[in-house]
Structure formats: structure tokens, C-alpha cells
PDB file with SEQRES, HELIX, SHEET and CRYST1 records, atoms N, CA, C and O in Angstrom:
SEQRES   1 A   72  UNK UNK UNK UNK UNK UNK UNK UNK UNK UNK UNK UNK UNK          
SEQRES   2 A   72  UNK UNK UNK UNK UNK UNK UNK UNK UNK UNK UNK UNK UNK          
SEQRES   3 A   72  UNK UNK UNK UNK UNK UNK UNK UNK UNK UNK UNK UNK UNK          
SEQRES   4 A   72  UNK UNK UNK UNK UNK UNK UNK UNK UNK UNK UNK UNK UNK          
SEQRES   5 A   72  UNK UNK UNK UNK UNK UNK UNK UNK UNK UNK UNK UNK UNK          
SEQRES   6 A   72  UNK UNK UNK UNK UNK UNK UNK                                  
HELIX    1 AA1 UNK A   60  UNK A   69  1                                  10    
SHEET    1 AA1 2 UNK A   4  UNK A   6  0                                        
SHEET    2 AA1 2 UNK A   9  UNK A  11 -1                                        
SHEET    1 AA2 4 UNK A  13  UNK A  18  0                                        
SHEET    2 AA2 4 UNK A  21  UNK A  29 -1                                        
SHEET    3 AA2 4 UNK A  35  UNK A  42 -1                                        
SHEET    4 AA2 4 UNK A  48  UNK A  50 -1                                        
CRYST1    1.000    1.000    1.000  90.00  90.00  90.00 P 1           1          
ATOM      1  N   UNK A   1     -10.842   4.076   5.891  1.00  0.00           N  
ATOM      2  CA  UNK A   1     -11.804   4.494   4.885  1.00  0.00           C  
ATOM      3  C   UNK A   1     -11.050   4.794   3.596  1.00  0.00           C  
ATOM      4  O   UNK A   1      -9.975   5.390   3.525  1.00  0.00           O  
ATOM      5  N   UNK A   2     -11.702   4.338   2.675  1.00  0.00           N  
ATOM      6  CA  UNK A   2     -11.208   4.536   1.389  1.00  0.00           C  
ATOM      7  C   UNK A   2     -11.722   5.829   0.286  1.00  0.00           C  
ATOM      8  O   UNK A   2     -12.041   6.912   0.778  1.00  0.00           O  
ATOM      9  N   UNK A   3     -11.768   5.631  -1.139  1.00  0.00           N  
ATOM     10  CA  UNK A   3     -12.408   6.394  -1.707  1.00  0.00           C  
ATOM     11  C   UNK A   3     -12.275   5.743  -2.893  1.00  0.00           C  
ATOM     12  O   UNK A   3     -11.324   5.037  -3.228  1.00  0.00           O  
ATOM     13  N   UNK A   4     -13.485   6.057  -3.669  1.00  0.00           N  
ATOM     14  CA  UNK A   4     -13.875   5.455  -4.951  1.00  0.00           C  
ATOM     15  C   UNK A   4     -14.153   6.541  -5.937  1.00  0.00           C  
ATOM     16  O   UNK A   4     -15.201   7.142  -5.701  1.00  0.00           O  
ATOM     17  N   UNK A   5     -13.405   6.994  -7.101  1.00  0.00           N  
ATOM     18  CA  UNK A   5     -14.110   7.781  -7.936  1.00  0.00           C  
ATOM     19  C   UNK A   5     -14.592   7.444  -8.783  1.00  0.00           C  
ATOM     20  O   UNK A   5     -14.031   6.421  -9.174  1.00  0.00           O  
ATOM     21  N   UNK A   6     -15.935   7.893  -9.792  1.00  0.00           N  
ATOM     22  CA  UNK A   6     -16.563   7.695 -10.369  1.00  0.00           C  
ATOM     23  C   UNK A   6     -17.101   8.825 -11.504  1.00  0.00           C  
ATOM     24  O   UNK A   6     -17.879   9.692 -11.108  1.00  0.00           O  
ATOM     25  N   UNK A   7     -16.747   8.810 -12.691  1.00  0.00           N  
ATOM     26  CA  UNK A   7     -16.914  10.263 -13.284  1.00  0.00           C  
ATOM     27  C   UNK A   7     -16.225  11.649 -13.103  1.00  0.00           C  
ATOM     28  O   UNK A   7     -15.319  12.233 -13.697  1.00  0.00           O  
ATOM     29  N   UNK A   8     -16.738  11.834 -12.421  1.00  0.00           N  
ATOM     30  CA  UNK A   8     -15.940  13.349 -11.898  1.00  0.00           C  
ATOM     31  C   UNK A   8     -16.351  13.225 -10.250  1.00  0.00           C  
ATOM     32  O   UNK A   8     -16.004  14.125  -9.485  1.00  0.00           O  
ATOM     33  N   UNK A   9     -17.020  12.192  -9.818  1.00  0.00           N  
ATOM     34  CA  UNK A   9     -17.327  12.377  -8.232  1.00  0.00           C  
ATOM     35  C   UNK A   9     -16.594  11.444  -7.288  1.00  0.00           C  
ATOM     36  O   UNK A   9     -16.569  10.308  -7.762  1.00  0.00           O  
ATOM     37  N   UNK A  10     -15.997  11.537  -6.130  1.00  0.00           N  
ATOM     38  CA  UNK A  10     -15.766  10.880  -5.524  1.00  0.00           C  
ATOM     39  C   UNK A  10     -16.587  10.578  -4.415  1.00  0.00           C  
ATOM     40  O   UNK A  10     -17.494  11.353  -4.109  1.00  0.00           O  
ATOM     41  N   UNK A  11     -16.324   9.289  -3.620  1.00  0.00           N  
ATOM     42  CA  UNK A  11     -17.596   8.835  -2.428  1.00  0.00           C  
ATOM     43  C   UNK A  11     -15.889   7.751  -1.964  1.00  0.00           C  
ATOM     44  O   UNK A  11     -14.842   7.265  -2.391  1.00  0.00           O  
ATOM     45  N   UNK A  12     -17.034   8.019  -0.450  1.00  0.00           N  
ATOM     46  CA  UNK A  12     -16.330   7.406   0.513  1.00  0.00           C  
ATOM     47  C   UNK A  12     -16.816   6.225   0.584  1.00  0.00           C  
ATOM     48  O   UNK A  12     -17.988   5.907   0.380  1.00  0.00           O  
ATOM     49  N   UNK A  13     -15.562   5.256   0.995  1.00  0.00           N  
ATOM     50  CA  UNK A  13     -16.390   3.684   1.290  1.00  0.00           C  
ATOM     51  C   UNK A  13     -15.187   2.846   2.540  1.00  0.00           C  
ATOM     52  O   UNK A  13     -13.960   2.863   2.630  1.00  0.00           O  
ATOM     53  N   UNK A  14     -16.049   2.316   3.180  1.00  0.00           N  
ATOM     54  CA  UNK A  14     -15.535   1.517   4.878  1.00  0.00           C  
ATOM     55  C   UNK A  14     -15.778   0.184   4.690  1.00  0.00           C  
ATOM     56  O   UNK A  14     -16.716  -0.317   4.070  1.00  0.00           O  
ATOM     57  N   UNK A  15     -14.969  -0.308   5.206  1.00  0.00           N  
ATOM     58  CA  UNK A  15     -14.958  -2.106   5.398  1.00  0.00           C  
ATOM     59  C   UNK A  15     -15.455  -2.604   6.589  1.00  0.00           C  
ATOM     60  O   UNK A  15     -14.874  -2.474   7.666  1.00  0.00           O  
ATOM     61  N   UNK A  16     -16.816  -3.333   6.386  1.00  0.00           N  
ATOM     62  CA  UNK A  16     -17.227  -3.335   7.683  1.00  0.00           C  
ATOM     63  C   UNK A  16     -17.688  -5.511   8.106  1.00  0.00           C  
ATOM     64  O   UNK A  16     -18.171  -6.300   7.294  1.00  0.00           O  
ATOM     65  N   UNK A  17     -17.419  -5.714   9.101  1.00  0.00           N  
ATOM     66  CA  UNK A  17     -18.255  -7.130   9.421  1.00  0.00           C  
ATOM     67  C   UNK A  17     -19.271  -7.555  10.495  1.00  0.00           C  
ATOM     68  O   UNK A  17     -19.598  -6.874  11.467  1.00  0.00           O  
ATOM     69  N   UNK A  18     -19.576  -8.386  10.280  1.00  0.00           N  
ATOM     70  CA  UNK A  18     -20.601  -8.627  11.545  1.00  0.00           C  
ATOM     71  C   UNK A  18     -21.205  -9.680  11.924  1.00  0.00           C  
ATOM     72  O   UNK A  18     -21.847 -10.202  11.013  1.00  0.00           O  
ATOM     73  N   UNK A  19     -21.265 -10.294  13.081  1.00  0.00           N  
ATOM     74  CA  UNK A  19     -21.540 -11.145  13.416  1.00  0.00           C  
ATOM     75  C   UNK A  19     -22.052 -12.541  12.565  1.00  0.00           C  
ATOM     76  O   UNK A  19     -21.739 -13.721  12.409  1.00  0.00           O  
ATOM     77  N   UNK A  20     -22.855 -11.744  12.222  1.00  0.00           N  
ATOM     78  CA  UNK A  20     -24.268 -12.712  11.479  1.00  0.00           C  
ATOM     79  C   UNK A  20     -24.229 -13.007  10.217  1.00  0.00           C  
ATOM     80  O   UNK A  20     -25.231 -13.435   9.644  1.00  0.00           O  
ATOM     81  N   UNK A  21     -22.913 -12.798   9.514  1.00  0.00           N  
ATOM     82  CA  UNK A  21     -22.543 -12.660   8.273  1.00  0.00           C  
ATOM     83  C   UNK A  21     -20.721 -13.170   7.942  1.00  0.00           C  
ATOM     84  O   UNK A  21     -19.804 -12.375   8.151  1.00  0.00           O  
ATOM     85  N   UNK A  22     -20.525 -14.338   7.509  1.00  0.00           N  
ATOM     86  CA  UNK A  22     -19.432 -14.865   7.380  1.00  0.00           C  
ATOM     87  C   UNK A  22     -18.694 -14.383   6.578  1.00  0.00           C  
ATOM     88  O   UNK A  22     -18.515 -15.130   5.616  1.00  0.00           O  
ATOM     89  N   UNK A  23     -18.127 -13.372   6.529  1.00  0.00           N  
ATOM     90  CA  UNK A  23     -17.321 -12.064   5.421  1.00  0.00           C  
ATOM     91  C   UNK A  23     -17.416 -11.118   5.476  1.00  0.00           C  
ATOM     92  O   UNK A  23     -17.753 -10.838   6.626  1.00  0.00           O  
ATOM     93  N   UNK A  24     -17.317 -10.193   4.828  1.00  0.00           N  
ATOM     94  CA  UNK A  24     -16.841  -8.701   5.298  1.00  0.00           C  
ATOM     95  C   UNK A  24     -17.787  -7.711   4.174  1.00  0.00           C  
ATOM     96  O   UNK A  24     -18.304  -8.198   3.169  1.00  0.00           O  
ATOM     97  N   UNK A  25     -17.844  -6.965   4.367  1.00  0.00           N  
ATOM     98  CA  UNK A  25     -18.934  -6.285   3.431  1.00  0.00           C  
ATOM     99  C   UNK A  25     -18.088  -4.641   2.899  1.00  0.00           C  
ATOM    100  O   UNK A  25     -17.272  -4.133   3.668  1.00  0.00           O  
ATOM    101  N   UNK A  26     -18.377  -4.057   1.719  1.00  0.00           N  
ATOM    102  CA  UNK A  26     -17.859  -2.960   1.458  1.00  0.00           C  
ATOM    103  C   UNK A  26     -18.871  -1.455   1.330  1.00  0.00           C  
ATOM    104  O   UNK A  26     -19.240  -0.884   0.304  1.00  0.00           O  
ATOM    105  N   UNK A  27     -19.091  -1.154   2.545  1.00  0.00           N  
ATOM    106  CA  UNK A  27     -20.089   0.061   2.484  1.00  0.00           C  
ATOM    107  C   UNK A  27     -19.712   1.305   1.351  1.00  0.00           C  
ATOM    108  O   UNK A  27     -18.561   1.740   1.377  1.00  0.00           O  
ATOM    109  N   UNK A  28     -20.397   1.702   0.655  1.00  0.00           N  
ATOM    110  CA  UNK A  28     -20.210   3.167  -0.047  1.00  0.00           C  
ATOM    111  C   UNK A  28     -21.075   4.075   0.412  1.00  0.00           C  
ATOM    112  O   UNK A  28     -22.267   3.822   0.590  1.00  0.00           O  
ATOM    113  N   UNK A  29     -20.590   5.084   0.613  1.00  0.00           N  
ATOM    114  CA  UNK A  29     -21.079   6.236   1.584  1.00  0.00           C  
ATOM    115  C   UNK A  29     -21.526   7.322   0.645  1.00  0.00           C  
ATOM    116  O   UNK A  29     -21.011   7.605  -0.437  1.00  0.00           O  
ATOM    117  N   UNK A  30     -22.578   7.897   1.231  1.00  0.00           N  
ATOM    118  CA  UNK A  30     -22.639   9.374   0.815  1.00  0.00           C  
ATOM    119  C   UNK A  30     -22.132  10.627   1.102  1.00  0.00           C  
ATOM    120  O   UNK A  30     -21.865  10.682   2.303  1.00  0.00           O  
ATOM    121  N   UNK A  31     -21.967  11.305   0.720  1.00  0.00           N  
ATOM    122  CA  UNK A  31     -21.166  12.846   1.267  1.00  0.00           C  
ATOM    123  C   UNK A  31     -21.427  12.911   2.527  1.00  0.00           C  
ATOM    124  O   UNK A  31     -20.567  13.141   3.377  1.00  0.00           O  
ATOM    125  N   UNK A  32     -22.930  12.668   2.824  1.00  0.00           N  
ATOM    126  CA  UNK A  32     -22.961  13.340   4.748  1.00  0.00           C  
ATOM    127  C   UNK A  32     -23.208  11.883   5.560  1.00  0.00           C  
ATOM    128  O   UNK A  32     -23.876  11.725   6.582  1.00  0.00           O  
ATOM    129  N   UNK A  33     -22.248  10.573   4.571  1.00  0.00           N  
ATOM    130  CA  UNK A  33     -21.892   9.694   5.708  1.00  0.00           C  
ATOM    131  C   UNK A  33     -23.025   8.446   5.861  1.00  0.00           C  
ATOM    132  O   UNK A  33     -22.812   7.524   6.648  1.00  0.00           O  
ATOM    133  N   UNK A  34     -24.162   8.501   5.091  1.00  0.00           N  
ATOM    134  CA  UNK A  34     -24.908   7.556   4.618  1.00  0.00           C  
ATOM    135  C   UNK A  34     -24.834   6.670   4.003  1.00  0.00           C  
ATOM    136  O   UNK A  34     -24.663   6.823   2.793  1.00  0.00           O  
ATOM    137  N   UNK A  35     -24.926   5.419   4.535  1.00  0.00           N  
ATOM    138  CA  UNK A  35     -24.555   4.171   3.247  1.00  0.00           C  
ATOM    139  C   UNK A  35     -25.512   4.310   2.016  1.00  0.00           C  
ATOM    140  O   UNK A  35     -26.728   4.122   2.053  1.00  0.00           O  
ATOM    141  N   UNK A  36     -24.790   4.663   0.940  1.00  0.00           N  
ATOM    142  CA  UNK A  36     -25.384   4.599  -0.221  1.00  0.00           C  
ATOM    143  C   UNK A  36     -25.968   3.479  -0.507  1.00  0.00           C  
ATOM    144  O   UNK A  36     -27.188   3.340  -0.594  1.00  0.00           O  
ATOM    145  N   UNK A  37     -24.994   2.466  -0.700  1.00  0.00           N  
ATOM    146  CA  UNK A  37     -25.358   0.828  -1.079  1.00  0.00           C  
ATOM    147  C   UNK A  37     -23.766  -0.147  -0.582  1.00  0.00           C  
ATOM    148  O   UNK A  37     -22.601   0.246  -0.643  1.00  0.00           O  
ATOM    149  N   UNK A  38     -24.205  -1.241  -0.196  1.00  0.00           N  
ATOM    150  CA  UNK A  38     -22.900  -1.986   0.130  1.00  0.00           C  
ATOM    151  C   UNK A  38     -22.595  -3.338  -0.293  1.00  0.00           C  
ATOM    152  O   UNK A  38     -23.537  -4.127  -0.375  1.00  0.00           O  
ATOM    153  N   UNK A  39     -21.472  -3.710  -0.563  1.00  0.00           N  
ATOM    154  CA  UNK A  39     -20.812  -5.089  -1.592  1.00  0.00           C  
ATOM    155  C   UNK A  39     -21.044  -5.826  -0.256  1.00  0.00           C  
ATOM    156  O   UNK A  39     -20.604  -5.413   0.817  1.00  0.00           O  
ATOM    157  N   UNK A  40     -21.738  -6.902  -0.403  1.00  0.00           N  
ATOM    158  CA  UNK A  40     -21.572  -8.295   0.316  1.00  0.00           C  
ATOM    159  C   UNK A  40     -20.371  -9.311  -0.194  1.00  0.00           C  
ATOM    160  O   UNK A  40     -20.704  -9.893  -1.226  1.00  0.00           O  
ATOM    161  N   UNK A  41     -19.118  -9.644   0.261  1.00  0.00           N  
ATOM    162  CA  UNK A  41     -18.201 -10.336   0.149  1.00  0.00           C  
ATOM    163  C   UNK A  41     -18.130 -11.637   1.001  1.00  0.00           C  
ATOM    164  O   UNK A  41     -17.250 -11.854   1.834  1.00  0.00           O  
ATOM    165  N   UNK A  42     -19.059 -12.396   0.729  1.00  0.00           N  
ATOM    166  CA  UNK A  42     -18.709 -13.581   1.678  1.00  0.00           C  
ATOM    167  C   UNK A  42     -17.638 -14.566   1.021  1.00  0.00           C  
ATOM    168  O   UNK A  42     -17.307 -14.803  -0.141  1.00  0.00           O  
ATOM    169  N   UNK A  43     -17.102 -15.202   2.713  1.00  0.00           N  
ATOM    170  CA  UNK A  43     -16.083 -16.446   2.477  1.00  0.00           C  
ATOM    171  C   UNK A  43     -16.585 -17.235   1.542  1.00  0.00           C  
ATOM    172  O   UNK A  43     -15.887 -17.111   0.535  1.00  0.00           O  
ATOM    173  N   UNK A  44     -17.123 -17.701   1.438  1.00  0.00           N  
ATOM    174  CA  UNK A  44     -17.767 -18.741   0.207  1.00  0.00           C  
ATOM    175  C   UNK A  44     -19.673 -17.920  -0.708  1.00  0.00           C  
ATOM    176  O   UNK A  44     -20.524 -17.201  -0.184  1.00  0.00           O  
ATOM    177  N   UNK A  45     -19.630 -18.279  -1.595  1.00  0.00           N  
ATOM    178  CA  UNK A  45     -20.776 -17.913  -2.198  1.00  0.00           C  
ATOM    179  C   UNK A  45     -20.338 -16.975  -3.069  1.00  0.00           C  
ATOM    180  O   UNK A  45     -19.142 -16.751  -3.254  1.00  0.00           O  
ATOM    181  N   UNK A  46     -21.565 -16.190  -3.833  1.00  0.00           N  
ATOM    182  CA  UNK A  46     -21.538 -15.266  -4.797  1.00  0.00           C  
ATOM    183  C   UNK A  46     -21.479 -13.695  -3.826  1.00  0.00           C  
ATOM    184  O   UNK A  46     -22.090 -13.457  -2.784  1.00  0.00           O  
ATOM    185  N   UNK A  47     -20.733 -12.983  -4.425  1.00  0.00           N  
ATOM    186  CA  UNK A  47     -20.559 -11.302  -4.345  1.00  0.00           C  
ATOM    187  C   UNK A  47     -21.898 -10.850  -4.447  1.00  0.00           C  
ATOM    188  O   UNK A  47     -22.456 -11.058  -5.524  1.00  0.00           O  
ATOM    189  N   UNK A  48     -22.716 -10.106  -3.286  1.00  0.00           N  
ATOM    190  CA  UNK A  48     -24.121  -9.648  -3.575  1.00  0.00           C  
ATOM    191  C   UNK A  48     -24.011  -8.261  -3.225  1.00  0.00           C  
ATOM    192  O   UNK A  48     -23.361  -7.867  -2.257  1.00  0.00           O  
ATOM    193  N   UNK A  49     -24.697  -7.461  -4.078  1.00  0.00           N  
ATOM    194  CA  UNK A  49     -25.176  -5.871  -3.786  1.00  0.00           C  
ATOM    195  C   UNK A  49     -26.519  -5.663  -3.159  1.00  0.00           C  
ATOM    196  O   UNK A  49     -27.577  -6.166  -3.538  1.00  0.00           O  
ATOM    197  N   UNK A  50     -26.335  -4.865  -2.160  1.00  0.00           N  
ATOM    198  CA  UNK A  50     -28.135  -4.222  -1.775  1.00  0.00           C  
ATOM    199  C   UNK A  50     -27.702  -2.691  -1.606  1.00  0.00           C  
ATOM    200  O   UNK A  50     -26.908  -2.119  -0.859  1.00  0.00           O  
ATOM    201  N   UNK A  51     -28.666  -2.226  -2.740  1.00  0.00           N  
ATOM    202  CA  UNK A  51     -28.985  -0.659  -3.356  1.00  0.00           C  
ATOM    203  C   UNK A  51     -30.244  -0.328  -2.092  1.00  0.00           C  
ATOM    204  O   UNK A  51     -30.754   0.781  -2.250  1.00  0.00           O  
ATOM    205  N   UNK A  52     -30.721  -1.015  -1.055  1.00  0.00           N  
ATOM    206  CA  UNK A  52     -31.935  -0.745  -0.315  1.00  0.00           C  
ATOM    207  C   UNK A  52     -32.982  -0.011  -1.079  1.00  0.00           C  
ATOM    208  O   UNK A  52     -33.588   0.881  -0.486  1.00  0.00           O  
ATOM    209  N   UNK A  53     -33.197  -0.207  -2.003  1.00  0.00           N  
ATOM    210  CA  UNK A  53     -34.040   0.130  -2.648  1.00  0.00           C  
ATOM    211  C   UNK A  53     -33.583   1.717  -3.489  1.00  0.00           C  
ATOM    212  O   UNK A  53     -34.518   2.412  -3.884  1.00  0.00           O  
ATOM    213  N   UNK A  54     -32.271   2.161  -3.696  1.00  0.00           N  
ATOM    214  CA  UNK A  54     -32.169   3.313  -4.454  1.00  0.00           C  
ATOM    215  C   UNK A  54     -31.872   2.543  -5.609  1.00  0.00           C  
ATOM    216  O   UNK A  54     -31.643   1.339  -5.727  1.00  0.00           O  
ATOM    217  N   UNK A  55     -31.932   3.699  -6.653  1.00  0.00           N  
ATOM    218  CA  UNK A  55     -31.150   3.680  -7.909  1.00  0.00           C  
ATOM    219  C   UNK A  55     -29.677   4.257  -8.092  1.00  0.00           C  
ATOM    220  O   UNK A  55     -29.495   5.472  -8.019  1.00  0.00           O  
ATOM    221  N   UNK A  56     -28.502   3.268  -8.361  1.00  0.00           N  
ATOM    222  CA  UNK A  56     -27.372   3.310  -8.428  1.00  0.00           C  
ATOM    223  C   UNK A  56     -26.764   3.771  -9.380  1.00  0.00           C  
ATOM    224  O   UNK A  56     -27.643   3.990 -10.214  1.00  0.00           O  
ATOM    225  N   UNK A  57     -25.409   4.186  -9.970  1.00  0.00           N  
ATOM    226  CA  UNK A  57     -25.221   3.844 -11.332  1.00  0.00           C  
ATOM    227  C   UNK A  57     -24.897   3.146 -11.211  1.00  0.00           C  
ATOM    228  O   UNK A  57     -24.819   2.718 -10.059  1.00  0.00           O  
ATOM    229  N   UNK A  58     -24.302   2.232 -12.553  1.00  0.00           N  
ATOM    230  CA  UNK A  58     -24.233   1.331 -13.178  1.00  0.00           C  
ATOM    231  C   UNK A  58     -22.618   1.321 -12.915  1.00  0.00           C  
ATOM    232  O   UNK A  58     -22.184   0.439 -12.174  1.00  0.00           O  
ATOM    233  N   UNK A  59     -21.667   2.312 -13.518  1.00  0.00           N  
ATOM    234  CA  UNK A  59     -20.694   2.314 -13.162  1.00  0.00           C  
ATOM    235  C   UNK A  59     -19.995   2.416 -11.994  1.00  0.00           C  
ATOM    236  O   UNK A  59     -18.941   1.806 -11.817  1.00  0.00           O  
ATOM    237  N   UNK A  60     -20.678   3.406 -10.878  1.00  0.00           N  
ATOM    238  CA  UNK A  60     -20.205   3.051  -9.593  1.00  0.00           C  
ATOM    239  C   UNK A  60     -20.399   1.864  -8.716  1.00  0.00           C  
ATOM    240  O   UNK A  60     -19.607   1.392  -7.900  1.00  0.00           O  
ATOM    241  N   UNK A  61     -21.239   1.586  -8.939  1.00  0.00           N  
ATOM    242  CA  UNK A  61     -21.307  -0.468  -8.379  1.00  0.00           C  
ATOM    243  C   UNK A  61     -20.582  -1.456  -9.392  1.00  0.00           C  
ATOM    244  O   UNK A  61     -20.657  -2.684  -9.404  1.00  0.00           O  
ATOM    245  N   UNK A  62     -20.073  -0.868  -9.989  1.00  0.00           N  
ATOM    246  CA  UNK A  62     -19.194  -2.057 -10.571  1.00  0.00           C  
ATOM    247  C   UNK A  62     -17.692  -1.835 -10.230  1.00  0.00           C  
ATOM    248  O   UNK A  62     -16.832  -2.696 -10.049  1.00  0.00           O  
ATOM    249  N   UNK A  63     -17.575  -0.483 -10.186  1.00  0.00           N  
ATOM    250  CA  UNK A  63     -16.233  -0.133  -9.672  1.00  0.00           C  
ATOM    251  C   UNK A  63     -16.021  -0.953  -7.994  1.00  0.00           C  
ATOM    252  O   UNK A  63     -15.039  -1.622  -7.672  1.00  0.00           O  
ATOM    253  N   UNK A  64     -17.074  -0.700  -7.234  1.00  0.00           N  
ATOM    254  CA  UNK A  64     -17.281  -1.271  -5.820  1.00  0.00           C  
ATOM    255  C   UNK A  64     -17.465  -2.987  -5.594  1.00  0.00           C  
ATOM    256  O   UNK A  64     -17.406  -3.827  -4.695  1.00  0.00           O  
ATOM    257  N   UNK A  65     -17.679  -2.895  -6.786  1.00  0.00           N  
ATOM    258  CA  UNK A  65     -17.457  -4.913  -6.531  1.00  0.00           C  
ATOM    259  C   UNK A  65     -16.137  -5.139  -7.055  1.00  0.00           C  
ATOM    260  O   UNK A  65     -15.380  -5.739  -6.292  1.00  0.00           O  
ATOM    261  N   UNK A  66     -15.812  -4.897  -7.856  1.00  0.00           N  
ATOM    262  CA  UNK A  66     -13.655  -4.574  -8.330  1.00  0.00           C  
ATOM    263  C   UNK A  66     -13.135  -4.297  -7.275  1.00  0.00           C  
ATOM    264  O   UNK A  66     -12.150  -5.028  -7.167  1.00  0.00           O  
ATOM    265  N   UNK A  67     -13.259  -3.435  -6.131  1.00  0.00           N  
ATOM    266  CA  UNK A  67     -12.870  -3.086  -5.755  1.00  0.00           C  
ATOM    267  C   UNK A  67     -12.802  -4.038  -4.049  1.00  0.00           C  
ATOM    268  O   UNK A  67     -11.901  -4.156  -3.218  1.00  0.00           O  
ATOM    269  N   UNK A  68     -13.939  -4.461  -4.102  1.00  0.00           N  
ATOM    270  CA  UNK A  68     -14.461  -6.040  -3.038  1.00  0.00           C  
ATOM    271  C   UNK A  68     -13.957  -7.157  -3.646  1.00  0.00           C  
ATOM    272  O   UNK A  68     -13.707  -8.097  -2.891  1.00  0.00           O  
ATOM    273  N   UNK A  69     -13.693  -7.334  -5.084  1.00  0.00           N  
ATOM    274  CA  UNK A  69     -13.363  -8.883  -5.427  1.00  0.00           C  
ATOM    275  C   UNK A  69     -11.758  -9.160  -4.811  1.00  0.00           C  
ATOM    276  O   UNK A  69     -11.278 -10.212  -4.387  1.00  0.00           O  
ATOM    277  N   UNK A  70     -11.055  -7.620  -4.954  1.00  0.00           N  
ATOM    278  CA  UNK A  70      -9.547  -7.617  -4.387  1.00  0.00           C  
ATOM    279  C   UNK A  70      -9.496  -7.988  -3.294  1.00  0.00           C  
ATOM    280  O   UNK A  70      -8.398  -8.173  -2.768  1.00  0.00           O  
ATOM    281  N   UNK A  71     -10.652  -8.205  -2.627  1.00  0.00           N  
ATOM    282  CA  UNK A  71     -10.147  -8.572  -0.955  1.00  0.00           C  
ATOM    283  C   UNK A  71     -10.359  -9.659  -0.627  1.00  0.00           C  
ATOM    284  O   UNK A  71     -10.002 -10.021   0.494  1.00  0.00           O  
ATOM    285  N   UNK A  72     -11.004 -10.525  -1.489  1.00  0.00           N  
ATOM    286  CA  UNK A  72     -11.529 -11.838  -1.769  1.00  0.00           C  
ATOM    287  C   UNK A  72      -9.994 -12.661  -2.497  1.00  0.00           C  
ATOM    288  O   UNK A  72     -10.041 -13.832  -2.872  1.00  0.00           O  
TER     289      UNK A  72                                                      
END                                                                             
């Protein structure tokens, strides 16, 4: 597990894969361990985000795809 800061806050984030999905994905967590929102990194294709329907900032999902393009 990693960590991402953002402003003055930090959040946790895990590298996770799965079956059904050809690449690896970058979860960002909430304080009590909730996926906030997570970077889709596939082997081929475009870098995709799903916020599941929250509102993100702007700057912390961009830090989290920087931070997914490195593993790519």
C-alpha cells in the first residue's frame, strides 16, 4: 500500500487485479479503508477513472493517474 498526498491530506492507495480485466487497477482509499475511486490501467487501451458516482477533486485524480501511468 502506498500513499498519495494531496493538499494537506493524505489517502491510502493498493494495487489491485482481476480476472476479468487485462491490467491492473490503482484503488484510492478512504481513511476507514473505502475505495474512494480507482485508476483503470490496462495492457493496451486508454487509462480510465470510475469516481462510482462521487465527486472527486480534480487534483487528487490526476495525481492517481501520474501515479498509474508509472506502472504502465
Amino acid at each position: 500500500m502506498g500513499t498519495l498526498t494531496h493538499e494537506h491530506r493524505t489517502v491510502g492507495y493498493q494495487w489491485a487485479s482481476d480476472v476479468a480485466f487485462d491490467g491492473i487497477r490503482l484503488e484510492v482509499l478512504s481513511d476507514e479503508g473505502e475505495i474512494l475511486f480507482d485508476v483503470s490501467v490496462p495492457n493496451t487501451g486508454p487509462i480510465t477513472v470510475n469516481t462510482f458516482g462521487k465527486e472527486i477533486a480534480a487534483d487528487l485524480m490526476m495525481i492517481a493517474v501520474q501515479t498509474a501511468k508509472r506502472q504502465r
